[in-house]
mmCIF file of the N, C-alpha and C atoms, coordinates in Angstrom:
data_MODEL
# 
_entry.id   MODEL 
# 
loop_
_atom_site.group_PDB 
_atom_site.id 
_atom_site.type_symbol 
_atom_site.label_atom_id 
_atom_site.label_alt_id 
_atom_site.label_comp_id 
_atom_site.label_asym_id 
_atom_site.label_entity_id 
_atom_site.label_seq_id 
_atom_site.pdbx_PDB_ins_code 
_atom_site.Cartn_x 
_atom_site.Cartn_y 
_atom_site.Cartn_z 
_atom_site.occupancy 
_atom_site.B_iso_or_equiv 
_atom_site.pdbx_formal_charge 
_atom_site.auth_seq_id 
_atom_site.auth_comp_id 
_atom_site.auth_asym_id 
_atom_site.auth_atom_id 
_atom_site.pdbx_PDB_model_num 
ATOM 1   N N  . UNK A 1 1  ? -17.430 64.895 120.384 1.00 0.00 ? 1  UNK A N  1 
ATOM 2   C CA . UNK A 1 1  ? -18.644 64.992 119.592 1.00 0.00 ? 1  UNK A CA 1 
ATOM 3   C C  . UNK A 1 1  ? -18.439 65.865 118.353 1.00 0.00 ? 1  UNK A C  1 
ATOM 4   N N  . UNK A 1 2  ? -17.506 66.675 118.329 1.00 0.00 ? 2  UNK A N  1 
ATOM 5   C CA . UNK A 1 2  ? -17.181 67.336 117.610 1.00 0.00 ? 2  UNK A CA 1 
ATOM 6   C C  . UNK A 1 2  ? -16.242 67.114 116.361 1.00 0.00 ? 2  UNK A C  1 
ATOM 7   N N  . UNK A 1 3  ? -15.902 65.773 116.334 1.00 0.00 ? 3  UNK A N  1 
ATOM 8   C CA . UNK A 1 3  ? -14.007 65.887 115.780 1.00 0.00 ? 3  UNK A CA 1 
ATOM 9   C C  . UNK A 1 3  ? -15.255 64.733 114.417 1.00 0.00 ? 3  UNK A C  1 
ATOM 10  N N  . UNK A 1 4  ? -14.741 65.148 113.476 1.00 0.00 ? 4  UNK A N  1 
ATOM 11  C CA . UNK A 1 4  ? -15.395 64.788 112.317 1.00 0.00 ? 4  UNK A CA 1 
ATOM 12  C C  . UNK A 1 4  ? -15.207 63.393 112.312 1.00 0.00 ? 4  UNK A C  1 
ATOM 13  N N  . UNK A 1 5  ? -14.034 62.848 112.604 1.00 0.00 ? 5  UNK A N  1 
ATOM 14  C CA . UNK A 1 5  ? -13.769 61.599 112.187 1.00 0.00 ? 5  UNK A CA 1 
ATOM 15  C C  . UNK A 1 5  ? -14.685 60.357 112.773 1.00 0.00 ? 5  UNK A C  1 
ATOM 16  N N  . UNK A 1 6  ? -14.933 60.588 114.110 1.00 0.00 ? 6  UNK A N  1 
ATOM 17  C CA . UNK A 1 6  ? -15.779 60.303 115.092 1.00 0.00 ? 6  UNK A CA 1 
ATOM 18  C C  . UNK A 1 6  ? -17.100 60.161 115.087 1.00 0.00 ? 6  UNK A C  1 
ATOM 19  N N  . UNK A 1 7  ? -17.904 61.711 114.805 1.00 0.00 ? 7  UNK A N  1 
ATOM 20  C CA . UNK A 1 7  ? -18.802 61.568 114.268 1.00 0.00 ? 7  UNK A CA 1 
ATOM 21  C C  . UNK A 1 7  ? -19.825 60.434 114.256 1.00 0.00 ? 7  UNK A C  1 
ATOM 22  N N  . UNK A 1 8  ? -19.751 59.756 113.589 1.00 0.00 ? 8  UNK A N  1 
ATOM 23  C CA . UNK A 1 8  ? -20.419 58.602 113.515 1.00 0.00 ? 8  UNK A CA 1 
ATOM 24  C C  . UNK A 1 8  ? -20.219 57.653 113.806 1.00 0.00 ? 8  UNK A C  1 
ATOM 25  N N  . UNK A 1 9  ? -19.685 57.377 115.127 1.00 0.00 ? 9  UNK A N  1 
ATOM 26  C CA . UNK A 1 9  ? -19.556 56.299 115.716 1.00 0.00 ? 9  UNK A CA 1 
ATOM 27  C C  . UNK A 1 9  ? -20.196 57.005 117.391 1.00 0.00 ? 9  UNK A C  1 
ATOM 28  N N  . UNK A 1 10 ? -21.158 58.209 117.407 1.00 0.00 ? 10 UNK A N  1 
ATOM 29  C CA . UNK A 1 10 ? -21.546 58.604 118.412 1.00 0.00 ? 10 UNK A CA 1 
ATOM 30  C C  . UNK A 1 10 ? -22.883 57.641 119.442 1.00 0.00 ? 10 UNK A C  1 
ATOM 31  N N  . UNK A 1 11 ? -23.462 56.729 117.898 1.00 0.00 ? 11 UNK A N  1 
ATOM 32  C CA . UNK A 1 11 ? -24.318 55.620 118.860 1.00 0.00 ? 11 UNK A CA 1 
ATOM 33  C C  . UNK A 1 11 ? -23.686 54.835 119.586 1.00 0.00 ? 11 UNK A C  1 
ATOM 34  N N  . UNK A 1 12 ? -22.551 55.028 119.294 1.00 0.00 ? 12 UNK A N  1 
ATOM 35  C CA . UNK A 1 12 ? -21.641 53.899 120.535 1.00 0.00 ? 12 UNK A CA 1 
ATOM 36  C C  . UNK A 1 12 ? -21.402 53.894 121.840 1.00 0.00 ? 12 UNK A C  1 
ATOM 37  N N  . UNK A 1 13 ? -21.478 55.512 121.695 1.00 0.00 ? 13 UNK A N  1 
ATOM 38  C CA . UNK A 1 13 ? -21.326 55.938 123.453 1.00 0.00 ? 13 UNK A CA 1 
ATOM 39  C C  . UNK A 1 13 ? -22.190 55.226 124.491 1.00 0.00 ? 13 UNK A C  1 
ATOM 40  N N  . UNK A 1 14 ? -21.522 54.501 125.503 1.00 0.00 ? 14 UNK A N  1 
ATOM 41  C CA . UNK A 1 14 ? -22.674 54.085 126.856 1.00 0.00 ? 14 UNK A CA 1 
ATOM 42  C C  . UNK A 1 14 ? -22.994 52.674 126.701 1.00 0.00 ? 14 UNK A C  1 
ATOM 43  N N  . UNK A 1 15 ? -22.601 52.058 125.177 1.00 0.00 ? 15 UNK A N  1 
ATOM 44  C CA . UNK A 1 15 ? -23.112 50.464 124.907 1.00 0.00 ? 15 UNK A CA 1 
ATOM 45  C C  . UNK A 1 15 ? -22.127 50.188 125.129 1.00 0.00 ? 15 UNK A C  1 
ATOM 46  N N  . UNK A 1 16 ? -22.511 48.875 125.987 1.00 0.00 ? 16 UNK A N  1 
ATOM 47  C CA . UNK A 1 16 ? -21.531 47.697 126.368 1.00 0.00 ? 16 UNK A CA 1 
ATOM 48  C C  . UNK A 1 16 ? -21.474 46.934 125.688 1.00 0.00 ? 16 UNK A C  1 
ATOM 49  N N  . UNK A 1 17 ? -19.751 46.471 124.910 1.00 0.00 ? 17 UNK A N  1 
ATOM 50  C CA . UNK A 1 17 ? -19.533 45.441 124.331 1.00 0.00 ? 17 UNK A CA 1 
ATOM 51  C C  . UNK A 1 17 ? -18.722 44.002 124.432 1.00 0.00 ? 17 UNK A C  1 
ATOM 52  N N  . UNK A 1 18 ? -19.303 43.380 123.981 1.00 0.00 ? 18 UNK A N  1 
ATOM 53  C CA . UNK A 1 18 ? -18.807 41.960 124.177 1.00 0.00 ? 18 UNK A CA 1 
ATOM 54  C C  . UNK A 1 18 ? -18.148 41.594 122.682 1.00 0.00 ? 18 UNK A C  1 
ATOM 55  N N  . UNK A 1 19 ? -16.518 40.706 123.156 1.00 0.00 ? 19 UNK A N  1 
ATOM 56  C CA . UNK A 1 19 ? -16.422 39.952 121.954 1.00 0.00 ? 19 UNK A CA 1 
ATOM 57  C C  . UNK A 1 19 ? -15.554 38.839 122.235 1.00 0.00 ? 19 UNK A C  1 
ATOM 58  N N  . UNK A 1 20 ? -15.648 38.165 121.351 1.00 0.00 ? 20 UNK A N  1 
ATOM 59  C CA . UNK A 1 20 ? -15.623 36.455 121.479 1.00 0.00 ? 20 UNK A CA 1 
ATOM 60  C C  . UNK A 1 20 ? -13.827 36.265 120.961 1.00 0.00 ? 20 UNK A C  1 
ATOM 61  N N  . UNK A 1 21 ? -13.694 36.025 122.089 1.00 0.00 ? 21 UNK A N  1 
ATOM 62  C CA . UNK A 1 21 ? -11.550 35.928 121.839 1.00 0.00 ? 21 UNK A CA 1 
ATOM 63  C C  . UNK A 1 21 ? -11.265 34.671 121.424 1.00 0.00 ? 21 UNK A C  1 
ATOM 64  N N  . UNK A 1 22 ? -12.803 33.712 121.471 1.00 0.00 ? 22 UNK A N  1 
ATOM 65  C CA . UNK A 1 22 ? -12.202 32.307 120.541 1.00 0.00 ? 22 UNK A CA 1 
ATOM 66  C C  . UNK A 1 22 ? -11.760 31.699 119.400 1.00 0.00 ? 22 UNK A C  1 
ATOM 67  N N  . UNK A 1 23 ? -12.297 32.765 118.299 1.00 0.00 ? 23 UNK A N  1 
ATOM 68  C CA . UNK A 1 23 ? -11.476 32.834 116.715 1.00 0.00 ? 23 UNK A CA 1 
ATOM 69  C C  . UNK A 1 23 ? -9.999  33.239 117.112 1.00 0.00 ? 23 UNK A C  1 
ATOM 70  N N  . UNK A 1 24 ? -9.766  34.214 117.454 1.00 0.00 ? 24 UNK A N  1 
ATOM 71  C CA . UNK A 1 24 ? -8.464  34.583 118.088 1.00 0.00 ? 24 UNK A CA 1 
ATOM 72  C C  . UNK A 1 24 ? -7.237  33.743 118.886 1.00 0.00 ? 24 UNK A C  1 
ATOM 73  N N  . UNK A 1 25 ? -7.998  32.771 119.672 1.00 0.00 ? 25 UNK A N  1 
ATOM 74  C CA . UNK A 1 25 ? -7.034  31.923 119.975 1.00 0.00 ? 25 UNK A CA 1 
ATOM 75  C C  . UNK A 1 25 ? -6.842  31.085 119.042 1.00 0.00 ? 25 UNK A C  1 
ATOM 76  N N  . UNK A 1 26 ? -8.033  30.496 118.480 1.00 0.00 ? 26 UNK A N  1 
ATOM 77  C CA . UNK A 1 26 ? -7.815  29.208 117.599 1.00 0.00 ? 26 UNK A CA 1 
ATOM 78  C C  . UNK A 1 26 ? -6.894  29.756 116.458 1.00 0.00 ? 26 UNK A C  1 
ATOM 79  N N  . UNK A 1 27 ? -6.727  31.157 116.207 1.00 0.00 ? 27 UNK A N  1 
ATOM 80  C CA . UNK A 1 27 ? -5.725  31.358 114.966 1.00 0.00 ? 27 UNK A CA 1 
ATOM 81  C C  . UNK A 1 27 ? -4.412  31.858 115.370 1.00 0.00 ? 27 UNK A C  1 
ATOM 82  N N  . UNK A 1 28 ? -3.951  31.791 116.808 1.00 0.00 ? 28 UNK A N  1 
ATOM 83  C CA . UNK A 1 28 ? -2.689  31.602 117.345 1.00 0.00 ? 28 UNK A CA 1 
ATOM 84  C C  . UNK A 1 28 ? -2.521  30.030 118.044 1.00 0.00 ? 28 UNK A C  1 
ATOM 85  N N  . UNK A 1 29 ? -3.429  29.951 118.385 1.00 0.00 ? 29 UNK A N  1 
ATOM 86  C CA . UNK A 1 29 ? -3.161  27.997 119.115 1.00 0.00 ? 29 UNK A CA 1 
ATOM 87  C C  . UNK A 1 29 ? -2.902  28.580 120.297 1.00 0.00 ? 29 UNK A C  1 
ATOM 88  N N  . UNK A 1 30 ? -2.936  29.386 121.091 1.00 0.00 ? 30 UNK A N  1 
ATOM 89  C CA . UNK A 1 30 ? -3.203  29.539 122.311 1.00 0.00 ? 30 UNK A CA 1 
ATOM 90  C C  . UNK A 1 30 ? -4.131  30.623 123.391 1.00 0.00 ? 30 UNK A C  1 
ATOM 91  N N  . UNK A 1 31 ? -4.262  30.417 124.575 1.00 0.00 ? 31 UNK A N  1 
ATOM 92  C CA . UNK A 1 31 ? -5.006  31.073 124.681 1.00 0.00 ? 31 UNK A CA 1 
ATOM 93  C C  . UNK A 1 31 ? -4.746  32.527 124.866 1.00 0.00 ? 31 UNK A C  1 
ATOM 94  N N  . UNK A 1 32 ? -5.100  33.631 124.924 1.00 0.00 ? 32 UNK A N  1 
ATOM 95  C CA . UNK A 1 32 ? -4.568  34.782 125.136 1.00 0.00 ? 32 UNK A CA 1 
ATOM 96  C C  . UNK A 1 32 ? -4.605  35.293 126.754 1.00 0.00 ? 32 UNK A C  1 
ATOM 97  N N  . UNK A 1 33 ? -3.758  36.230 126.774 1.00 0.00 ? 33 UNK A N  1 
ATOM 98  C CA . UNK A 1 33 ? -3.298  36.651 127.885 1.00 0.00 ? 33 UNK A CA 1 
ATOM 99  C C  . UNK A 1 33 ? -4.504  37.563 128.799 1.00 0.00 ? 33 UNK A C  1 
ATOM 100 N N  . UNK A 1 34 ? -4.517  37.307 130.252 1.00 0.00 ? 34 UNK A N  1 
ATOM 101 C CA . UNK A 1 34 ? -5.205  38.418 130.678 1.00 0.00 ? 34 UNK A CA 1 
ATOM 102 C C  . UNK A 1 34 ? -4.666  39.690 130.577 1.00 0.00 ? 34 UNK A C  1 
ATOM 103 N N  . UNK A 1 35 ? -5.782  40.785 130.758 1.00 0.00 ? 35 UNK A N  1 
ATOM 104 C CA . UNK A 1 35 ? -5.067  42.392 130.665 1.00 0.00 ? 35 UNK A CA 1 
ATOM 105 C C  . UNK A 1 35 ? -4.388  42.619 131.948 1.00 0.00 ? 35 UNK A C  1 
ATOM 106 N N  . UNK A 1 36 ? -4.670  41.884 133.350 1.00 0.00 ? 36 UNK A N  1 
ATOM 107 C CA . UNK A 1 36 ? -3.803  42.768 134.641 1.00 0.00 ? 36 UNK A CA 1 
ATOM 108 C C  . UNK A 1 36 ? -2.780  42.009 134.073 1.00 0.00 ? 36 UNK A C  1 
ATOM 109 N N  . UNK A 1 37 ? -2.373  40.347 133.555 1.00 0.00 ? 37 UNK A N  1 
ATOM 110 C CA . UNK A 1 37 ? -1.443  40.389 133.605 1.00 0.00 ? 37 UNK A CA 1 
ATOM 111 C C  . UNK A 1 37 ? -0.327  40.883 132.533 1.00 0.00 ? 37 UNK A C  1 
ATOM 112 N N  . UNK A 1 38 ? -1.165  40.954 131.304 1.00 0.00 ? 38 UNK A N  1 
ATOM 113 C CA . UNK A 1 38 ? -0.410  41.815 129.865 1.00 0.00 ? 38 UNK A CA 1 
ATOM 114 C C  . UNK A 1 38 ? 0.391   43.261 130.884 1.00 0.00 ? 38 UNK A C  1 
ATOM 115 N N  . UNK A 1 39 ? -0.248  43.825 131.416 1.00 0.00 ? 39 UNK A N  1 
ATOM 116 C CA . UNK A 1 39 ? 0.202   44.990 131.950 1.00 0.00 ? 39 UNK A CA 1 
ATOM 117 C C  . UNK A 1 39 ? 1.368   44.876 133.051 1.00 0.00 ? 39 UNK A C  1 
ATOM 118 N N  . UNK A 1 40 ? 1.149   43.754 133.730 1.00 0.00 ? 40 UNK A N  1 
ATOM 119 C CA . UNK A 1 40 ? 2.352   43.548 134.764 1.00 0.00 ? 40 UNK A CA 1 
ATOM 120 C C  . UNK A 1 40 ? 3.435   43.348 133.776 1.00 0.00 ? 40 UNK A C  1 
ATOM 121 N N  . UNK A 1 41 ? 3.180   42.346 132.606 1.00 0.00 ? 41 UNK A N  1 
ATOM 122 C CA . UNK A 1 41 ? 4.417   42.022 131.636 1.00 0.00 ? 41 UNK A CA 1 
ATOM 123 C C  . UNK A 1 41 ? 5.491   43.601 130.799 1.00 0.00 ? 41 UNK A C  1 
ATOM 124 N N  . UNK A 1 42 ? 4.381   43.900 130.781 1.00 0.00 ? 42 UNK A N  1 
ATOM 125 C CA . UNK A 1 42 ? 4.585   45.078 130.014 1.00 0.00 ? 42 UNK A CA 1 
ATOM 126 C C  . UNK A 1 42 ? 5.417   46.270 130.503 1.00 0.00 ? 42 UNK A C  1 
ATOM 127 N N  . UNK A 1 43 ? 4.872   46.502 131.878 1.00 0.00 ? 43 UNK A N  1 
ATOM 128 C CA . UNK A 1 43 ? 5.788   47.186 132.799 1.00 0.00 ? 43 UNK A CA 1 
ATOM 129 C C  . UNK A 1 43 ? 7.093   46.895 132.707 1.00 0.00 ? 43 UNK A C  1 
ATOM 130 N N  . UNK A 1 44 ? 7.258   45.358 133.738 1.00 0.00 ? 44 UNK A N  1 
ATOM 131 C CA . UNK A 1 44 ? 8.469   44.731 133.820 1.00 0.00 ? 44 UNK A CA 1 
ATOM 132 C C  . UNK A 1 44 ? 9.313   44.826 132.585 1.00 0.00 ? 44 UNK A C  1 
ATOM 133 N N  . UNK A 1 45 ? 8.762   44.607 131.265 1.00 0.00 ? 45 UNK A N  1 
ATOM 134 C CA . UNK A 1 45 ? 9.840   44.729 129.985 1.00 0.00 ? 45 UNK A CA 1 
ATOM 135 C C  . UNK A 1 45 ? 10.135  46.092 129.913 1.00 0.00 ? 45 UNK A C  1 
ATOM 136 N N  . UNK A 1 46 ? 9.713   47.428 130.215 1.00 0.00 ? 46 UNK A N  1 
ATOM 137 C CA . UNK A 1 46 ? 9.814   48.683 130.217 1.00 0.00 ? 46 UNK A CA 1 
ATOM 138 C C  . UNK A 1 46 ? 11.060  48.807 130.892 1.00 0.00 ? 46 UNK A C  1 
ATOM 139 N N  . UNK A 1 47 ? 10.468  48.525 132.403 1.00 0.00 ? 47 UNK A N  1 
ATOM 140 C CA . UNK A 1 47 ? 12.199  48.421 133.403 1.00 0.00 ? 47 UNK A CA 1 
ATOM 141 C C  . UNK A 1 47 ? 13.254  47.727 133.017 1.00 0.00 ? 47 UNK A C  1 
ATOM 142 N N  . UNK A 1 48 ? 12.872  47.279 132.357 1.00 0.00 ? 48 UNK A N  1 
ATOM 143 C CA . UNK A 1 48 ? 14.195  45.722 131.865 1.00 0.00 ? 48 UNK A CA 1 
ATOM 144 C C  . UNK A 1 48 ? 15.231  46.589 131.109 1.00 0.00 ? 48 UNK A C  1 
ATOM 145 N N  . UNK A 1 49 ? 14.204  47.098 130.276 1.00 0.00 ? 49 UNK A N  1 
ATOM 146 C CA . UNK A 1 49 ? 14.853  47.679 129.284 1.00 0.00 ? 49 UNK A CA 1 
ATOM 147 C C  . UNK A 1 49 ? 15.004  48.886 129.217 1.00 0.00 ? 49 UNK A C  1 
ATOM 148 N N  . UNK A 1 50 ? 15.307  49.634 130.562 1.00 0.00 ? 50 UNK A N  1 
ATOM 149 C CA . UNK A 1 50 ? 15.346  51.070 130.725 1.00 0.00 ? 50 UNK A CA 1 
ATOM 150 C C  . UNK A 1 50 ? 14.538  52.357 130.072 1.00 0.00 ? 50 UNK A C  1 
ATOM 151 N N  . UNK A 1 51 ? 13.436  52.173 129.968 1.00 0.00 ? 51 UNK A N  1 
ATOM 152 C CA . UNK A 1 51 ? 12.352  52.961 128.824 1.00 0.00 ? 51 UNK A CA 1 
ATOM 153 C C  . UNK A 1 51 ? 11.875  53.658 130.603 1.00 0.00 ? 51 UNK A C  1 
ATOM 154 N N  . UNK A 1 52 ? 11.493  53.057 131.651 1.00 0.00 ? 52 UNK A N  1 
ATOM 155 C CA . UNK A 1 52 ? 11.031  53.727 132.609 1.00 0.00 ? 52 UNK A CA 1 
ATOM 156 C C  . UNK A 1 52 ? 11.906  54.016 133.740 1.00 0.00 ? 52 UNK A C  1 
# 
């Protein structure tokens, strides 16, 4: 609440938002990924690649 930059984006706190991932696909041509599974991917490339 404090950090200036922020500030004014304090009506945001507590609202639930929705947004529409269908412009988004249509401007890659596919559909996008879920988040559990972005995160399983994400892991696995970590180990792959010795980062974890």
């Amino acid at each position: 609440m404090f950090e200036a930059q922020l500030r004014d984006n304090r009506w945001l706190i507590g609202l639930a938002q929705r947004f529409d991932r269908g412009p988004a696909e249509a401007l890659l041509g596919r559909p996008l990924r879920s988040i559990p599974d972005t995160i399983e991917e994400t892991g696995r490339s970590l180990v792959e690649h010795g980062l974890l």
